[in-house]
C-alpha positions in Angstrom: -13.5 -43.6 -6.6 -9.8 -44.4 -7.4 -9.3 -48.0 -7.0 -6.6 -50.0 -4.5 -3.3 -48.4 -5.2 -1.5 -50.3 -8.2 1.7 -49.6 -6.9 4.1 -52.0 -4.2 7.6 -51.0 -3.7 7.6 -53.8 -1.3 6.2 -56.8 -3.5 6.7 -58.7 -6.8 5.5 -56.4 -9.6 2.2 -57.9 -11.5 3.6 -58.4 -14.6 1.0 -56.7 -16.2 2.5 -53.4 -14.9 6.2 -54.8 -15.8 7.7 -52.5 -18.3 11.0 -52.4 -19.9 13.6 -55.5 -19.6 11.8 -57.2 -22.4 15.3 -57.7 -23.8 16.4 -59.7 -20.9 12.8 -61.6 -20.0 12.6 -62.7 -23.8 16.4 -64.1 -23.9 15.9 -66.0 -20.6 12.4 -67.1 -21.7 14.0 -68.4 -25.1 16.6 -70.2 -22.6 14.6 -71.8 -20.4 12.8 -73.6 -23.7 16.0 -75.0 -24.0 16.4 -76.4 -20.7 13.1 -78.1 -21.1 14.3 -79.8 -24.5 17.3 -81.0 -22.3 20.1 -78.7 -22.8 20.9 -76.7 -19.5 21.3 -73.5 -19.0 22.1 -71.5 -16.0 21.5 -67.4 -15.4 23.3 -64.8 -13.1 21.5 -61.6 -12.5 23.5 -58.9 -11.2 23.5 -54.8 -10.6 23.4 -52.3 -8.3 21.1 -52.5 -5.3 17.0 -51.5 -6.5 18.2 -52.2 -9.7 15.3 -55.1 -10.4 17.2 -57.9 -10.0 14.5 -59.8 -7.9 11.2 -58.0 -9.5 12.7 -59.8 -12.9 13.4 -63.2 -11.3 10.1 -63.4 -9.9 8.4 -62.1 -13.3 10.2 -64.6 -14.6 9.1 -67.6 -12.6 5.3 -66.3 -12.9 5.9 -67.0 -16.9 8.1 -70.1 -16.1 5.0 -72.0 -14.6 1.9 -70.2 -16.5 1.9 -72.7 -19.5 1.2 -69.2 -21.5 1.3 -69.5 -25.4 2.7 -66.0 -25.7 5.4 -67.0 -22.8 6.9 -69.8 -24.3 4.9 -72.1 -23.3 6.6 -73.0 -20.3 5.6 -75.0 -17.3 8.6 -75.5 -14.3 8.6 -76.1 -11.1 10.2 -73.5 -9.8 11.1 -72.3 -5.9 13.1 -69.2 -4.7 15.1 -68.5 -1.5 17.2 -65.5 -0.5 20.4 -66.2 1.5 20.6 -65.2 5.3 23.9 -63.1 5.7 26.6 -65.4 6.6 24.5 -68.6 5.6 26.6 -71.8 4.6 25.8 -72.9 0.7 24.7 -76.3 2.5 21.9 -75.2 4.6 20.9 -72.7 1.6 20.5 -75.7 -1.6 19.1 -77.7 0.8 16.6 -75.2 1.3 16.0 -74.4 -1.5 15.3 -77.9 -2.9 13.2 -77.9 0.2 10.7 -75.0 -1.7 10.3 -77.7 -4.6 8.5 -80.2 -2.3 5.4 -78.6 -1.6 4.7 -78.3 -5.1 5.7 -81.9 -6.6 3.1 -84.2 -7.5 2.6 -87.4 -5.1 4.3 -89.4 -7.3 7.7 -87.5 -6.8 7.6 -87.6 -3.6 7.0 -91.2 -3.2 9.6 -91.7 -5.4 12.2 -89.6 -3.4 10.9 -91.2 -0.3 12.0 -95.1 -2.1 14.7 -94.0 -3.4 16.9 -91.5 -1.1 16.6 -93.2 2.0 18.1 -91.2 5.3 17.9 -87.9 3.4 14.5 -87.6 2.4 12.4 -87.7 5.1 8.7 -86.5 6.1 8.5 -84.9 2.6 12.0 -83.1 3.6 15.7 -83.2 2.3 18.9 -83.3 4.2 21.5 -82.6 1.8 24.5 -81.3 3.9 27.5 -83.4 4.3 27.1 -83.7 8.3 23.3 -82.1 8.9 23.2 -78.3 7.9 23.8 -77.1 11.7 27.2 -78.9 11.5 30.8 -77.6 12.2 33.8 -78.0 11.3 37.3 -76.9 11.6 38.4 -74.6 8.5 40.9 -76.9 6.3 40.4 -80.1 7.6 39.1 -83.3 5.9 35.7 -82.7 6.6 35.3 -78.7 5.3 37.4 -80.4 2.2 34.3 -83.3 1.6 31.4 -81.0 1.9 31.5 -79.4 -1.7 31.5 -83.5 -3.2 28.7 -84.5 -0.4 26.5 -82.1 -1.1 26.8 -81.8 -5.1 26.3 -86.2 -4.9 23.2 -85.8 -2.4 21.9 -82.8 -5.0 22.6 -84.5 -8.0 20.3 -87.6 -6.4 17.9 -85.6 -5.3 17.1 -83.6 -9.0 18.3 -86.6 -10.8 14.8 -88.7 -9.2 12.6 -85.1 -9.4 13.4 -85.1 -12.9 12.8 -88.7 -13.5 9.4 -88.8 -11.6 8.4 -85.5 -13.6 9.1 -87.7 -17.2 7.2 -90.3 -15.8 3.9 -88.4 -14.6 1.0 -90.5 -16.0 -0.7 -87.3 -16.4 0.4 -85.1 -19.6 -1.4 -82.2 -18.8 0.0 -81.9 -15.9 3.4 -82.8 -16.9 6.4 -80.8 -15.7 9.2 -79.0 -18.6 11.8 -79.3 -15.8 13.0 -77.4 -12.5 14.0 -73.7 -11.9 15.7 -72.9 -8.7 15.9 -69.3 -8.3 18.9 -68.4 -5.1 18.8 -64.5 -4.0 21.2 -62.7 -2.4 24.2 -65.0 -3.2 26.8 -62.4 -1.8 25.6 -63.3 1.7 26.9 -66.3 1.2 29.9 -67.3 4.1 31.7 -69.5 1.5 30.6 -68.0 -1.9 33.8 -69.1 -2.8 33.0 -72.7 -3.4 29.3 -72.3 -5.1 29.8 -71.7 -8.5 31.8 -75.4 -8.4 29.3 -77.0 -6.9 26.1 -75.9 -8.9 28.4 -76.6 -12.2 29.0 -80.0 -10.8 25.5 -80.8 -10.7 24.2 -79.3 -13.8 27.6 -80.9 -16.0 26.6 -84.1 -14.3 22.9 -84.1 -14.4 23.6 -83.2 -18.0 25.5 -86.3 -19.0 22.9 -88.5 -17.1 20.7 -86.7 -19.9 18.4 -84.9 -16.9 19.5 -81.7 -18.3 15.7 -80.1 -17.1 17.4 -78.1 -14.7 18.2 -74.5 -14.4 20.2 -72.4 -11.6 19.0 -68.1 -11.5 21.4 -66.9 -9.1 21.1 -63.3 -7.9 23.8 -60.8 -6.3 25.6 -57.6 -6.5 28.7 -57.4 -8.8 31.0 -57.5 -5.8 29.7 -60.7 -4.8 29.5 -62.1 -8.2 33.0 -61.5 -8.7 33.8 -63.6 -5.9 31.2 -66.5 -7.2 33.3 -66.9 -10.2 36.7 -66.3 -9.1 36.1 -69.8 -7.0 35.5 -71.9 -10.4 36.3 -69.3 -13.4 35.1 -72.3 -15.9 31.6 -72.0 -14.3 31.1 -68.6 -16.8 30.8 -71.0 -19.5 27.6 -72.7 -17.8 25.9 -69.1 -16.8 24.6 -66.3 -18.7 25.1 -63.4 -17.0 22.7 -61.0 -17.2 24.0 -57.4 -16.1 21.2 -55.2 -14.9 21.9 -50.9 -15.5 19.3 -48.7 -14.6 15.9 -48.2 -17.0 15.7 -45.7 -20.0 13.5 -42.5 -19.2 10.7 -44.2 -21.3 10.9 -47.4 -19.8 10.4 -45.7 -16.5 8.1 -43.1 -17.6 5.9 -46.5 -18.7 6.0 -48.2 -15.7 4.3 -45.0 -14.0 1.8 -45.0 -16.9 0.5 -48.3 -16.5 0.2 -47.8 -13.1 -2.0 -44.3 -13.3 -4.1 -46.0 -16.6 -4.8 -48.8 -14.1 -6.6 -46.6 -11.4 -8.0 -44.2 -13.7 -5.8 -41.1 -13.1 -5.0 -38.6 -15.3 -1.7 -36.7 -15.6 -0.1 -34.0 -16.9 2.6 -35.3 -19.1 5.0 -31.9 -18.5 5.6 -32.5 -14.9 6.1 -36.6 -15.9 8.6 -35.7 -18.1 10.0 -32.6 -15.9 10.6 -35.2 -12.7 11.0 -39.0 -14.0 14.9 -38.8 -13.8 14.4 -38.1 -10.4 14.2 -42.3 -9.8 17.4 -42.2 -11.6 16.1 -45.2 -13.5 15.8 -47.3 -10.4 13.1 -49.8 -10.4 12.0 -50.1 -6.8 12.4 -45.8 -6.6 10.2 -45.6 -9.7 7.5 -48.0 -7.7 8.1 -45.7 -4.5 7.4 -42.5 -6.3 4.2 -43.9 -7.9 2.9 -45.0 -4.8 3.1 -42.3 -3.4 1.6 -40.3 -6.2 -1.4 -42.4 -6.4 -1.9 -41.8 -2.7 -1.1 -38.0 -2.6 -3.3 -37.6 -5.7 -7.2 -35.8 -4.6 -8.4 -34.8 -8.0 -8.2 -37.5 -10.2 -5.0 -35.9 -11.8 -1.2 -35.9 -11.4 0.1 -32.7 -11.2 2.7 -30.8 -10.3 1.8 -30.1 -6.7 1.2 -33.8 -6.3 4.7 -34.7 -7.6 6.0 -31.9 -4.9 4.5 -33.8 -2.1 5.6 -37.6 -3.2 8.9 -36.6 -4.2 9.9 -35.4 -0.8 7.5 -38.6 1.2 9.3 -40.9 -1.1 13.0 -39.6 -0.3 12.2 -38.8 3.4 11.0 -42.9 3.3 14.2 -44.7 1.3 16.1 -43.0 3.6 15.4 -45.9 6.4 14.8 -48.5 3.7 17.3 -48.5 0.9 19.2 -45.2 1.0 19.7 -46.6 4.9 22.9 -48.4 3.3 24.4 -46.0 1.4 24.4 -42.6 4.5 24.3 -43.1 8.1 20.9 -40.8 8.6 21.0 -41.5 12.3 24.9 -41.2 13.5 27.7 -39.2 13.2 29.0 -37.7 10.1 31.9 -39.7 9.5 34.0 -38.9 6.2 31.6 -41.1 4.0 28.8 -39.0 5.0 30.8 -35.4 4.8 31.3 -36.9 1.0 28.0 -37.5 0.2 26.6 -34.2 1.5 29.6 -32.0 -0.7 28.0 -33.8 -3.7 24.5 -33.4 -2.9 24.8 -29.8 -2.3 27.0 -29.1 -5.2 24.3 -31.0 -7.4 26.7 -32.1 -9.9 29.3 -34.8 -10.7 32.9 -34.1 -9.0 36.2 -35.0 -9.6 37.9 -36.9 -6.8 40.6 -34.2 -6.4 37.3 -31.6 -6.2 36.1 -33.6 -3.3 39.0 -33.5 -1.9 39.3 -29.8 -1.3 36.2 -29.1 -0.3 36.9 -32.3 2.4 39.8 -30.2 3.9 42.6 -32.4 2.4 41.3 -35.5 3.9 42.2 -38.7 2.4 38.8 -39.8 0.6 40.6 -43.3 -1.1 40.6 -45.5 1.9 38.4 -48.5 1.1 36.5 -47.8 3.9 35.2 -44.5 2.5 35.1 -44.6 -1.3 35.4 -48.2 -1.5 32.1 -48.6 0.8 30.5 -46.0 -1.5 30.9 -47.8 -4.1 29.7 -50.8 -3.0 26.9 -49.5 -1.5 25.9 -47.7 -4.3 25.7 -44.4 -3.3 28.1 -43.4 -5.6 29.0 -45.0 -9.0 32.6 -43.8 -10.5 33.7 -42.8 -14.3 37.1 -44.2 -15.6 38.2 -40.4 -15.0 37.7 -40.3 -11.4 34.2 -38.6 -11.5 31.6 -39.3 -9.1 27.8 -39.4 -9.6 25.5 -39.7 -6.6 23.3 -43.0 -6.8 20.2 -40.8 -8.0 18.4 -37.0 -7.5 15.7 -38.8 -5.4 19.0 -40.2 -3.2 20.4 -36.3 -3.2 16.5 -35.3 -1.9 17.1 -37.8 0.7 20.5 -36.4 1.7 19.5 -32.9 1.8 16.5 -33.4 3.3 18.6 -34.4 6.5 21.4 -31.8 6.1 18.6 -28.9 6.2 17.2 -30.4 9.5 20.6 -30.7 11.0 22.0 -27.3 9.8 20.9 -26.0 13.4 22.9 -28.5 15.0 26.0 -28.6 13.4 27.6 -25.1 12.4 29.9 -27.1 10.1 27.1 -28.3 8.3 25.9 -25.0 8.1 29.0 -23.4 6.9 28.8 -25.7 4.3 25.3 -25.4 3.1 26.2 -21.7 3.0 29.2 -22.0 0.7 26.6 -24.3 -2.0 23.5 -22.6 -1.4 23.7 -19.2 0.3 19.8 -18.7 0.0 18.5 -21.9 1.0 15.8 -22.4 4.0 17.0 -24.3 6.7 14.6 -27.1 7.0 13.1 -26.1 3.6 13.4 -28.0 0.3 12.2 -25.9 -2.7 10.2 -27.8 -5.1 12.8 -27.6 -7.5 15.3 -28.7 -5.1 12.9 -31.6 -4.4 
């Protein structure tokens, strides 16, 4: 009987099924060794959406607080928190020093309690300049105090958690220092103003020699580039950590592991005919094996089996992740007439390509290919060529077209002029 199904596109990978980024976990590992000998260091994780960035931040705080010999040895508090779109940075360090509490030892959180008076109460911080629900008008004295309030009130706050963790009486339960992990920075309302404030309290804490504190933050590049273009001398105090999508045998292990785990067996041909499919993609790679696992009723992976959880896995991203990238459920607006040229042609294109087979319309508005972009459905060469996101993306696309063709005759006049022979309503398995 196969056992529970080692694969969950929607939780933290078990790092004993982590494959690939050893690169990246063994040079923040290294870091974080510094930060408990005092000398802080800060990270930025950033690339494309289902790239890994939050599968790798969590890995990394499992090994930050396992005390593991072949991990560095390290033991943090750590706490995560992803950002609520159009969240204040106030209301989002304040909860995330909030995640810290639960975890500190009784003697931390007396000493907060002595120490920080109106802002630390019931076991709870209130680090915002006028209560996190606050307002204020845009420009004024106020808005212009919040970035010094908060960094003070932050600075007090760590300065006292790092202080009661030298002092635990305890050794072996003594704390290396603190890693506060923030998701999702782009969602930020004034992203503008972070990377200032999170320098200001690591520079300072630094000097006060309570360097035993490290910043992860997490975002797309868009949103990154806005962190830093708010304090550009705030890239000296991060190491930015690009993310691109996994080599074939990265991904090919990941799916390995996972089959070893359950005692399945697979034929190797049809892994190496379909793992590009994932386009390297982390959380599509855990997707796919999923569902392979739970298509599988003979013990072995074959090809039929990869058939089946191909299309289950493409027809399911496209409410979840592919749900940003192609309206599935409206109109076919000029982003979506895009998308479907390249998935039927099933091959990069050339901008002026596109453009002809889009009638002459204008494709370079920033609410078409800019959004593409951004989204990730598309990534572009410095030659103009565009690549769809991934072939388990194009599955997804075509997927809809065919069961629209009846619908829409342009849609069918255009399926006609890519793929004269094709089923409506029909994927092949090689088009799968």
């Amino acid at each position: 009987t196969k056992g529970s199904n080692p694969f969950n596109p929607n939780s933290v990978v078990t790092p004993t099924l982590f494959a690939g980024r050893s690169e990246q976990v063994l040079q923040i590992l290294k870091k974080l060794g510094q930060v408990r000998d005092g000398m802080p260091v800060s990270f930025v994780l950033t690339g494309d959406r289902g790239i890994g960035k939050t599968a790798l931040a969590k890995l990394i705080m499992y090994a930050a607080e396992s005390n593991d010999p072949t991990l560095q040895n390290l033991n943090f508090l750590t706490t995560y928190y992803s950002v609520e779109r159009g969240q204040t940075f106030d209301s989002v360090l304040q909860a995330a020093l909030n995640g810290l509490t639960d975890r500190m030892p009784k003697s931390v959180i007396d000493r907060l309690s002595s120490r920080l008076g109106s802002y630390f109460k019931n076991g709870k911080f209130t680090v915002g300049a006028f209560g996190s629900s606050a307002s204020y008008e845009p420009g004024s004295k106020e808005e212009a105090s919040v970035p010094q309030v908060l960094k003070d009130r932050a600075v007090s706050a760590l300065s006292n958690i790092i202080t009661g963790i030298e002092e635990a009486a305890d050794a072996a339960k003594k704390l290396d220092g603190v890693l506060i992990v923030i998701d999702e920075i782009h969602n930020t309302a004034d992203i503008g103003g972070v990377a200032q404030i999170l320098r200001g309290i690591v520079t300072t804490l630094d000097v006060s020699r309570l360097g035993r504190v490290s910043f992860m933050v997490i975002g797309y590049p868009y949103g990154i580039d806005k962190f830093f273009e708010g304090d550009p001398s705030a890239r000296r105090h991060f190491d930015v950590i690009e993310l691109a999508v996994m080599p074939r045998e990265d991904a090919k292990a990941i799916l390995i592991k996972g089959f070893d785990r359950v005692g399945l067996q697979y034929i190797n041909d049809s892994l190496e005919k379909h793992i590009d499919t994932a386009g390297g993609y982390p959380h599509s790679i855990q997707v796919i094996g999923h569902n392979l696992v739970e298509q599988d009723r003979d013990g072995q992976i074959d090809e039929k089996d990869w058939g089946v959880a191909l299309s289950h896995s493409a027809f399911e991203l496209q409410s979840k992740d592919f749900s940003v990238m192609y309206d599935f459920k409206g109109k076919m607006t000029l982003r979506e007439q895009l998308l479907n040229v390249l998935a039927l042609a099933g091959r990069p294109m050339s901008k002026l390509e596109l453009k002809d087979y889009l009638g002459g319309k204008n494709i370079y508005t920033t609410s078409c290919l800019g959004e593409l972009k951004k989204s990730g459905a598309v990534t572009e060469t410095a030659n103009g060529i565009l690549t769809l996101h991934s072939m388990l993306f194009r599955a997804a696309v075509l997927i809809h077209i065919f069961t629209q063709t009846s619908k829409n005759s342009e849609l069918e006049e255009l399926v006609q002029k890519f793929m004269p022979t094709a089923t409506k309503g029909l994927l092949s398995a090689e088009e799968r």
